[in-house]
C-alpha positions in Angstrom: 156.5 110.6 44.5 155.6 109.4 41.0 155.5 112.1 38.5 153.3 111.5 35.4 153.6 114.0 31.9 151.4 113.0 28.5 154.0 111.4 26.2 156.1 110.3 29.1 157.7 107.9 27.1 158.8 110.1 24.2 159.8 113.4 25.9 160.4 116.4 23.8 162.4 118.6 25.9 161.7 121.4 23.5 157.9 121.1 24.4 155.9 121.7 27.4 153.5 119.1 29.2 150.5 119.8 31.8 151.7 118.3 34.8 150.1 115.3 36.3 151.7 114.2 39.2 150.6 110.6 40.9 151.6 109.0 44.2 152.5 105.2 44.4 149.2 104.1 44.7 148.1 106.3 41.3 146.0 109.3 43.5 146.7 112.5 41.6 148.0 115.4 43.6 145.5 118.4 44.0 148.7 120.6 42.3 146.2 122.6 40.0 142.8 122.7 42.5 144.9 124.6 45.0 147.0 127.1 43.0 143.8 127.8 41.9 142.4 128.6 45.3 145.6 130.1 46.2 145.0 132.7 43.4 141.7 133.3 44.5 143.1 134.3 48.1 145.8 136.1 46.7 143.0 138.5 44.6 141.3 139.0 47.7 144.7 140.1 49.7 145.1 142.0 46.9 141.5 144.1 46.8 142.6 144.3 50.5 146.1 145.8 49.5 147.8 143.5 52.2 151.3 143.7 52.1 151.9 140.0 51.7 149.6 139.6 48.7 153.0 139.3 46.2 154.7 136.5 48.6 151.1 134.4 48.1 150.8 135.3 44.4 154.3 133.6 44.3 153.7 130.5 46.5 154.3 127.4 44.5 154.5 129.2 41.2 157.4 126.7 40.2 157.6 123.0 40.9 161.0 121.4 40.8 161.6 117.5 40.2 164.3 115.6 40.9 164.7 111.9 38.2 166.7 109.3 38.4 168.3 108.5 35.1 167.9 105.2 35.6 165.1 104.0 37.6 163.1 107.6 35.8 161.3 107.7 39.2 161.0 111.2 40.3 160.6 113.4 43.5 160.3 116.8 44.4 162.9 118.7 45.2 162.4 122.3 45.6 159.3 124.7 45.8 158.5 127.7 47.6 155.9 128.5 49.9 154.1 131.2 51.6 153.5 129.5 54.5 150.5 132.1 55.1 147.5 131.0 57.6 145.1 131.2 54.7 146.9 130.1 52.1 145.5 126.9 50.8 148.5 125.5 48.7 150.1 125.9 52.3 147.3 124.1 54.2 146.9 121.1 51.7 150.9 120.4 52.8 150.7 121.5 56.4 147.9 119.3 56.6 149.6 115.8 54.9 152.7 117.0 56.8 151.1 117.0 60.2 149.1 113.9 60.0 152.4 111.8 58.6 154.1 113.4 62.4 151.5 113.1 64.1 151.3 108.9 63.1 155.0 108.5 64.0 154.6 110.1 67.4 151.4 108.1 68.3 153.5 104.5 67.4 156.0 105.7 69.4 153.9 106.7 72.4 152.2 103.1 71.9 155.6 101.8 72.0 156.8 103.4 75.4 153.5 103.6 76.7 151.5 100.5 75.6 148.6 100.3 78.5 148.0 104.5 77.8 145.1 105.1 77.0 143.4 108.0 74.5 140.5 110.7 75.1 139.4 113.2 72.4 138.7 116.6 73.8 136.9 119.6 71.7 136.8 123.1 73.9 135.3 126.1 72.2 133.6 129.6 73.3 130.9 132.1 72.3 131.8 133.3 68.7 132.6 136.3 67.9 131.8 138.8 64.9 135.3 140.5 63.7 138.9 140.4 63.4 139.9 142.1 66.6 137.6 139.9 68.6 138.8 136.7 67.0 142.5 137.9 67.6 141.8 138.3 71.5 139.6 135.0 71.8 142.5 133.0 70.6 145.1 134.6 72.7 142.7 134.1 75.7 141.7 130.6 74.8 145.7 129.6 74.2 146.3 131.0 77.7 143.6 129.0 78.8 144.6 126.0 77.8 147.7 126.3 79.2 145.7 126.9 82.5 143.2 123.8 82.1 146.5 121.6 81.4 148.0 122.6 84.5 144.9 121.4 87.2 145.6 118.8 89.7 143.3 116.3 88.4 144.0 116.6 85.1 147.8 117.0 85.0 147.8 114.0 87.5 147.3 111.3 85.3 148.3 113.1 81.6 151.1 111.9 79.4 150.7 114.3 76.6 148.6 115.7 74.2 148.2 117.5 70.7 146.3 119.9 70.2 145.3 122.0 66.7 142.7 125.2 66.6 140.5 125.1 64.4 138.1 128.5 63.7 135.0 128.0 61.3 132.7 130.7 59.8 128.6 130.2 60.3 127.1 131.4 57.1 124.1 132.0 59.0 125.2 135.2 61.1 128.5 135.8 59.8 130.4 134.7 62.9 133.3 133.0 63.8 133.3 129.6 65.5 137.0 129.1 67.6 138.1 125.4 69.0 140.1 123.4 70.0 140.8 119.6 68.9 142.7 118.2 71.5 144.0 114.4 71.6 144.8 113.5 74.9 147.4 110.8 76.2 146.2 109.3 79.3 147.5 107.0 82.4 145.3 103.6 82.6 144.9 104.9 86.4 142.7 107.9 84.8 139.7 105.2 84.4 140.3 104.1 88.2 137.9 105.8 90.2 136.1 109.2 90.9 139.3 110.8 92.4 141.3 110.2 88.6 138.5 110.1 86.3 137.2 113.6 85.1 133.3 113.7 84.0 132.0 115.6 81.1 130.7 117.7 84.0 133.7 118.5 85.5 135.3 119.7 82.0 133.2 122.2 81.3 133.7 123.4 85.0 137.4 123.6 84.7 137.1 124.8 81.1 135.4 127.5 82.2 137.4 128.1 85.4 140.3 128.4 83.0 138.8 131.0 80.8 136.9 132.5 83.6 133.8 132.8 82.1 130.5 133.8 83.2 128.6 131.0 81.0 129.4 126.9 79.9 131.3 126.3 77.4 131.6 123.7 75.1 134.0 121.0 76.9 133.4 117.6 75.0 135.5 114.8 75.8 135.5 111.0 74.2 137.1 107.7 74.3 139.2 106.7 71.8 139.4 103.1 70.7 142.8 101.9 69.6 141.1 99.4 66.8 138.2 99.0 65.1 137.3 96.7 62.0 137.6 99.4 59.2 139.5 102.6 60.3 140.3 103.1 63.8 138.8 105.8 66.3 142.3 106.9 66.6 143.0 107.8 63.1 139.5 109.4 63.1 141.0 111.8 66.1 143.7 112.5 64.5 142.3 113.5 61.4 140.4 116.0 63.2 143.4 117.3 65.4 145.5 118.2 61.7 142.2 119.7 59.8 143.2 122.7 57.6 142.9 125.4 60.3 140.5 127.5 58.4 138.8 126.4 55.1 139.3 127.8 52.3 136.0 127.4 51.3 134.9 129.6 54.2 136.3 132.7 52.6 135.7 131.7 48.9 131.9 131.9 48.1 130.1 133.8 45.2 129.8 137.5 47.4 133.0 139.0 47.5 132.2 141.5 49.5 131.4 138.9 52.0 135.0 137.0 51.5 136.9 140.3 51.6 135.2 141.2 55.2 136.0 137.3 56.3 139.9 137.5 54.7 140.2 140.6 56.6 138.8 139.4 59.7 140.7 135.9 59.9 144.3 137.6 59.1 143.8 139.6 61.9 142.4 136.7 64.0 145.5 134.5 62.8 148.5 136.9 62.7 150.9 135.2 64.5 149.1 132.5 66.5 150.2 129.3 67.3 148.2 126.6 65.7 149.1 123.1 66.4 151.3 122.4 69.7 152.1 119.6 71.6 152.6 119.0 75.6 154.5 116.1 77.6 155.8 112.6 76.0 154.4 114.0 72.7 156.5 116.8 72.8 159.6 115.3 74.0 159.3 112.7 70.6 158.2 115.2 68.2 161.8 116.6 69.6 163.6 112.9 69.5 162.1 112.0 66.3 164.2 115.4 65.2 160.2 116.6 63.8 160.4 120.3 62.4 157.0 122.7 62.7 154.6 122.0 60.8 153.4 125.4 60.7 156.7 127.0 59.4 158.7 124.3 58.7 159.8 122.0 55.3 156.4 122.1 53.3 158.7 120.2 50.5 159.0 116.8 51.8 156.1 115.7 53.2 155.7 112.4 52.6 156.9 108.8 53.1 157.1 107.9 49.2 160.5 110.2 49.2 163.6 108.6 48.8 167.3 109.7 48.7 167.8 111.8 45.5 170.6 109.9 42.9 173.0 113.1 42.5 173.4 111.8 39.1 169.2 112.8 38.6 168.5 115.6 36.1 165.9 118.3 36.9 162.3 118.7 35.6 160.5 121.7 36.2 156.6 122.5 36.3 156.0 126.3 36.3 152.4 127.7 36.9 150.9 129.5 33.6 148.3 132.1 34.7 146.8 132.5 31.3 145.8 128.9 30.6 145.4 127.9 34.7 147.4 125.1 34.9 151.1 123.7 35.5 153.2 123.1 32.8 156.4 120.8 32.5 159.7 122.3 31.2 161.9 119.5 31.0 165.6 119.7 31.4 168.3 116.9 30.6 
C-alpha cells in the first residue's frame, strides 16, 4: 500500500495533511467516499435509535500507517471496524477481501482439479415487503440451499461451490429482491449425458422442491468459460459471487423517510445471517490456505501489496475530521 500526503517530501510533523492514499498501480483508495456513506448510515441508525449507531459512528474514524524509514513505503497497520451488514466502509473491504480469497481458492482448485469444470447458478424467490419477511425468507432460502446441495443428481458430480446472498431493493414497489450467486465446481462427467447433466428445467424443479414452493422460482444456471480474450467468464462470476451484499445506494436516496423504513427493514432482514459460505473442495482450501471470514474477520489487511512491516517503521496516523469531511494526516517520527 502506497500512502501519498501533499508535501510528501517536506513533512512538517507539526501540520496536518488530507490523506491521499494510492495503491502500486496509482488508483486512489475510496477512504473519504465511504466514511462519508458510512456517516450517512450511521444518521439513519441514529434517527432509528439502534443501539449500534455509536460502534458505526466510530468505524474507521482513525487510520494507522506503518513506514519504513528507509524504503518510506508505507502500509496500514491498524483500523477499526464495525463490521455491520450495512455498513459501507465495511462492505468496500469485505468486498476486496473476499474477491482476493476467493482468486487463491479458484487457482488452487484449478491446480487439484484441472479438467473441473464451472457453472454459475443465481436462485431467488418472490420478494417480500418488510423486515420480518426478509428475515424469514433468508433463513428459509439458507435451509434450502442446504437442501438443493444435498440431491442425488446434483451432489453426484459437485466438487464445491461458493455462494454469496445478495438482497436488492426495487424502487418501484418498495420491495426486496433476495438471491443467491452461487459458483459451482463441477466433475467433467456432469456434461456426460442426461443421467449427470441437470437442465435449466430441472433446477427450477429442485429449487422449488427445496423451498417447497407452490410457484417457479428463479433457478438460472450458466457455463463458465475458463478464458476469454479480455476478462475471463470466471472473473466475471466471481465478481458477482463477492458483490457488496446490499448497496449502499439502496438505502441512501433523497426521501429519508424512505431510507429509514429500508434501514430498518434490512437490519432486521440481515441480523445475524450468514452471507458468503462455501461447500466441498472450496471449503476444505479456504481452511488449508488458513483463510479467515470474510464477514467477521481481519478487514485490515486485505490486499496483496502488504509486506512485512520493518519494526524499525515509525507510525503515521490519518484521523477522520467531521467538521471539514475528510481524513487528515497526523504524522509521528
Amino acid at each position: 500500500m502506497l500512502l501519498h500526503l501533499y508535501n510528501d517530501n517536506n513533512i512538517d510533523h507539526n501540520q496536518e495533511s488530507i490523506l491521499i492514499d494510492k495503491t502500486k498501480k496509482g488508483n486512489e483508495r475510496p477512504w473519504r467516499e465511504k466514511k462519508l456513506a458510512n456517516v450517512e448510515y450511521y444518521e439513519l441508525l441514529h434517527i432509528l435509535d439502534f443501539k449500534k449507531t455509536e460502534r458505526v459512528k466510530a468505524c474507521a474514524e482513525v487510520l494507522e500507517y506503518k513506514v519504513d524509514k528507509q524504503t518510506l513505503e508505507k502500509n496500514l497497520f491498524k483500523v477499526w471496524f464495525c463490521k455491520s451488514p450495512l455498513c459501507p466502509m465495511c462492505n468496500w473491504r469485505k468486498t476486496m477481501k473476499h474477491g482476493i480469497q476467493s482468486q487463491k481458492i479458484i487457482a488452487e482448485v484449478m491446480k487439484q482439479k484441472p479438467k473441473c469444470r464451472w457453472l454459475f447458478l443465481t436462485l431467488s424467490v418472490k420478494n417480500v415487503y418488510d423486515g420480518a419477511d426478509l428475515d424469514q425468507s433468508l433463513k428459509d432460502m439458507a435451509q434450502g440451499f442446504r437442501r438443493l446441495m444435498q440431491y442425488k443428481k446434483i451432489k453426484q458430480n459437485l466438487i464445491g461451490f461458493m455462494r454469496a446472498t445478495e438482497v436488492t431493493v426495487n424502487d418501484t414497489d418498495n420491495s426486496y429482491n433476495q438471491h443467491m450467486h452461487v459458483l459451482l465446481c463441477v466433475e467433467p462427467m456432469y456434461f456426460k449425458n442426461t443421467e449427470n447433466y441437470v437442465t435449466q428445467k430441472q433446477w427450477i424443479a429442485f429449487w422449488k422442491k427445496a423451498m417447497k414452493l407452490d410457484y417457479d422460482p428463479v433457478a438460472h444456471i450458466q457455463i463458465v468459460r475458463p478464458k476469454n480474450k479480455h476478462k475471463s467468464d470466471i472473473e466475471s462470476a466471481v465478481a458477482e459471487t463477492v458483490k457488496y451484499p446490499v448497496k449502499d445506494t439502496d438505502y441512501r436516496t433523497s426521501d429519508r423517510e424512505k431510507n429509514l423504513q429500508r434501514v430498518a427493514d434490512l437490519e432486521q432482514g440481515l441480523y445475524k445471517k450468514r452471507l458468503i459460505s462455501y461447500g466441498g473442495l472450496l471449503k476444505e482450501i479456504h481452511k488449508e490456505l488458513n483463510l479467515d471470514n470474510v464477514e467477521d474477520g481481519d478487514l485490515v489487511h486485505v490486499d496483496d501489496e502488504e509486506k512485512e512491516i520493518n519494526e524499525n517503521a515509525y507510525s503515521v496516523v490519518a484521523y477522520w475530521n467531521w467538521e471539514r469531511a475528510n481524513y487528515f494526516v497526523k504524522n509521528q517520527g
